[in-house]
N, C-alpha and C positions, 0 to 999 in steps of 0.2 A: 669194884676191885679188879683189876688187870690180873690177866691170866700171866702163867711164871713160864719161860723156858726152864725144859724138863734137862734137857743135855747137860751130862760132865764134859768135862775139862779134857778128859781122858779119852769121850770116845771122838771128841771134836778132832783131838790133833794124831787118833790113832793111824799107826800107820795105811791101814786099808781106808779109810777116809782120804788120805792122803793120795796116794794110787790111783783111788778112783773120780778126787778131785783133777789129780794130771789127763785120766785118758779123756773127761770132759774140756779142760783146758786146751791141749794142743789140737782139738779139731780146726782145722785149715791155717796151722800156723807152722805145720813141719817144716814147710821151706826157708823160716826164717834162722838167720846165726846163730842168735843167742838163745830159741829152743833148739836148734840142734847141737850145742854144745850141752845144755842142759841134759840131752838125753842120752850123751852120749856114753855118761856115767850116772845112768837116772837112779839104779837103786842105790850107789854110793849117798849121791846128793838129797835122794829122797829119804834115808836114812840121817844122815845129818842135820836134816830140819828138823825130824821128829824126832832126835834128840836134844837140840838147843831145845824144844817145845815145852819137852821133857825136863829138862833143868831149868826151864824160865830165863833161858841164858839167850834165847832169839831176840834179834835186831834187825830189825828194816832197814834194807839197804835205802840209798839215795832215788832219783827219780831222773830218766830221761826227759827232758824239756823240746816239743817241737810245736807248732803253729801250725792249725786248719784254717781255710774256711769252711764252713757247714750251716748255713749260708754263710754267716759271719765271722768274723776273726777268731778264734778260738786256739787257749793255751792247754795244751796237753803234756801230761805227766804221766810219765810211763814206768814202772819202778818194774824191777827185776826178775827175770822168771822164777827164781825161789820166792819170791814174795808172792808174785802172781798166784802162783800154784796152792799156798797159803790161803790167800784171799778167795778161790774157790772155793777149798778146802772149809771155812766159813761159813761161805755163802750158799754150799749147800744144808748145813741144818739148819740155819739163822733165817732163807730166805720162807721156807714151808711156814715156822711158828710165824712170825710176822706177815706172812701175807693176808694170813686170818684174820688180824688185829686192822686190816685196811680197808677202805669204805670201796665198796661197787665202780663208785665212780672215780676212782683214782687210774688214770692208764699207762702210766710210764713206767717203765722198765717191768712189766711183772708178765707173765706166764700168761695165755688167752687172751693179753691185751693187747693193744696195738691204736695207732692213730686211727685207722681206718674206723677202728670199734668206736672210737672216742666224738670222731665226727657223726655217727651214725645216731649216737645216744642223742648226741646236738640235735640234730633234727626231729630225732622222738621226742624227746624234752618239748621243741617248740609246740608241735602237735599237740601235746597234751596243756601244753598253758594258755594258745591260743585257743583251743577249742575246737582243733581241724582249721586252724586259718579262720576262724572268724573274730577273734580280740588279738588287738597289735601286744607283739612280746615288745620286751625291753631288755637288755641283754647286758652286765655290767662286766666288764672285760680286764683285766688286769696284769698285769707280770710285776714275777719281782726282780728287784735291782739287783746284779750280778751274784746270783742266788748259790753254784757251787763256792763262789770265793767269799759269802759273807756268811756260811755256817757256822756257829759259835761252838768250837770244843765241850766250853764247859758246860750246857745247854743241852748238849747231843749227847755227856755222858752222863747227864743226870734224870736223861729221858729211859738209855737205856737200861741202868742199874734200875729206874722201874719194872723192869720185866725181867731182868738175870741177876741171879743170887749168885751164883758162881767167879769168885774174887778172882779166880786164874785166868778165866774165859773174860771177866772184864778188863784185868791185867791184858789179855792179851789182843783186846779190842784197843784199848788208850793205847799202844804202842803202834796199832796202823793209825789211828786219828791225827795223834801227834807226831808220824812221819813228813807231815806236809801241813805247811800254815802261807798263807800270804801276806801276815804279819798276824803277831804272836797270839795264840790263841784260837787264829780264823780260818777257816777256807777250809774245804775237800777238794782232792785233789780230782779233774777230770782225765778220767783215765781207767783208776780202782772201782773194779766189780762191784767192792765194797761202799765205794761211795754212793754208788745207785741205791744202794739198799739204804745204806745211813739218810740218805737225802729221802724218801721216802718214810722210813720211821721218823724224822725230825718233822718234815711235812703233814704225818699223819696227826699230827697235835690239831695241826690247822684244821684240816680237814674235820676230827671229831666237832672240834668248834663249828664248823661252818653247820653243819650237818643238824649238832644236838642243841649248840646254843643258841644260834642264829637261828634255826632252822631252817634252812635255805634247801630247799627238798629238789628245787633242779640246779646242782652245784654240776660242775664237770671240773675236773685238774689233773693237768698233763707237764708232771716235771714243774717249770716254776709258771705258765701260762693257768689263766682259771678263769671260767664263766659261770655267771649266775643270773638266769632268765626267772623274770614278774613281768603283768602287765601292768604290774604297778611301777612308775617310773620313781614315784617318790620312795615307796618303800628301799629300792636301790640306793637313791641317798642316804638316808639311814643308815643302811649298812655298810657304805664305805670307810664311815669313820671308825666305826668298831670294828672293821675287818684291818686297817694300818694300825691300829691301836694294839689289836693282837699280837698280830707278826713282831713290832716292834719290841712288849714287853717283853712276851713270851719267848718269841724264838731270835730276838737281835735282826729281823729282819725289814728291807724298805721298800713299799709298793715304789715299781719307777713313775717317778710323775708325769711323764710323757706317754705315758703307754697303760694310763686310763681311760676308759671310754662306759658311757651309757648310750646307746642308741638304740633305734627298731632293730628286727631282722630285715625289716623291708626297703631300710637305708642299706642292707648290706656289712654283714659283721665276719670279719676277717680272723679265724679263728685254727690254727695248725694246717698254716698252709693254702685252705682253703677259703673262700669268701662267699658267706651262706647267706642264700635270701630263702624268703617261705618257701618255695616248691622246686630248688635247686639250688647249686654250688659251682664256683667257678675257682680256675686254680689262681691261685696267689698273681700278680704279675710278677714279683719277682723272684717265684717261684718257677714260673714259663720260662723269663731268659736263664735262671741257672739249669734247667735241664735243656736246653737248646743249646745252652755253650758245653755241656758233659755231652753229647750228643754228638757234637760236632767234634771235640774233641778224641772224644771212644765211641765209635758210631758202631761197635760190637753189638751182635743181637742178645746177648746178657742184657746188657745196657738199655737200648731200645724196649726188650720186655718189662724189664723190670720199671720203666717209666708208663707204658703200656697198661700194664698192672696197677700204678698208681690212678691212672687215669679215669681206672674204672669205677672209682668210686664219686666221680662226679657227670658233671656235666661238659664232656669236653670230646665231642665227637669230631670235632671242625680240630683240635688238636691233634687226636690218633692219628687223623689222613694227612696231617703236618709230618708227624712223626716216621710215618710209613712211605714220605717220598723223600727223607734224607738218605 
């Protein structure tokens, strides 16, 4: 039986929730316009939301549309800072209960976690399935196909009404859901606080699966990337098919079929950036020239550190002395 979020309706959209979702929001964003118009009548504005909240009369506004790369091309939607403030406002009681409900080895977007930890498990993992490097791992590697834009609405709100009894607080979750679709029914928007967490609870289905049904006890998953080390190569076929079978029924989702792989560690398996063999890591190639052109680009020692920093969690000391004579 799923454990129930305890939270009313009332203390989610109270006004000091609200307040204290702002003073976490606008950290490093005061210089921008549209927070400091926001602020500049904050308790007006922050009073007006938590009355539409109040009357169930609130509406999502629209969403700014702009274009990263991060490595890759990526569509970003940026919706409004009353809405933003909102969607903290959320995220901070929704994010504590559901963190509980997620497996260890989940590392994207949550609190303690971070890539670095995610790689680090990778290597423990192999240790323990090789036996200290003495039986070859086999590593099943997988992503999914354009995984914020193919979330199923009505999928996501039948996952959540498993764990909130509260009709207003669901009311007032299907109103950010269904602010954004990429055609009718689909997608989370990249951008919403909110959708980290949503894509994460929808993900955690997968995950319980991988875990209790499968049992696949060295699973890692980061966002829509996932590895699963045997040294059993076949045992891994096996579970490819019932692991696209899942996604598919379950959650409406599609392994990308060019970005499956079974290979050793000792061929070298390319995993967040990183390309991990037994007893070391090397960084991504095209990983190296995106921070050599940001580098060259902002040669600021922010920048520089903060690549430095990454650095350290591999094997790339012939890199730093790259880095330290730009």
């Amino acid at each position: 039986m799923k454990i129930k979020f305890t939270h009313n309706y009332e203390s989610v959209i109270s006004l000091e929730n609200l307040l204290e979702a702002w003073k976490e929001f606008i950290i490093g964003k005061r210089s921008r316009k549209d927070v400091q118009e926001f602020e500049r009548d904050l308790m007006t504005n922050v009073i007006q939301l938590h009355n539409d909240l109040v009357t169930m009369s609130y509406g999502h506004h629209g969403y700014e549309a702009f274009k990263i790369s991060d490595p890759k091309p990526r569509n970003i939607h940026k919706a409004s800072v009353r809405d933003r403030v909102l969607h903290r406002a959320l995220y901070r009681v929704l994010y504590p209960f559901f963190d509980r409900t997620f497996i260890s080895d989940s590392y994207s977007c949550r609190y303690n976690k971070a890539t670095y930890k995610a790689i680090d498990k990778f290597r423990k993992f192999f240790f323990q399935v090789s036996k200290n490097d003495k039986k070859t791992v086999w590593v099943l590697k997988c992503d999914i196909r354009k995984f914020f834009a193919s979330v199923n609405h009505d999928t996501l709100k039948a996952i959540l009404k498993n764990y909130i009894s509260d009709d207003k607080i669901l009311f007032l979750l299907w109103v950010i859901i269904d602010s954004f679709s990429v055609r009718a029914g689909i997608g989370l928007p990249l951008g919403n606080l909110t959708s980290q967490l949503f894509v994460n609870i929808y993900m955690n289905e997968f995950d319980q699966f991988m875990k209790h049904k499968l049992k696949a006890k060295y699973y890692i998953r980061y966002a829509d990337d996932f590895v699963v080390m045997s040294h059993d190569k076949s045992r891994l076929q096996e579970l490819l098919p019932k692991i696209g079978d899942f996604l598919q029924e379950r959650l409406r989702l599609d392994l990308h079929p060019n970005k499956i792989s079974i290979r050793t560690i000792a061929s070298g398996v390319d995993f967040l950036g990183w390309v991990h063999f037994p007893n070391y890591r090397v960084l991504r190639t095209t990983t190296k020239r995106r921070m050599f052109k940001r580098i060259n680009k902002n040669p600021k020692p922010e920048t520089i550190n903060s690549y430095l920093g990454l650095l350290k969690h591999g094997n790339s000391r012939m890199l730093e002395e790259k880095i330290m004579d730009c």
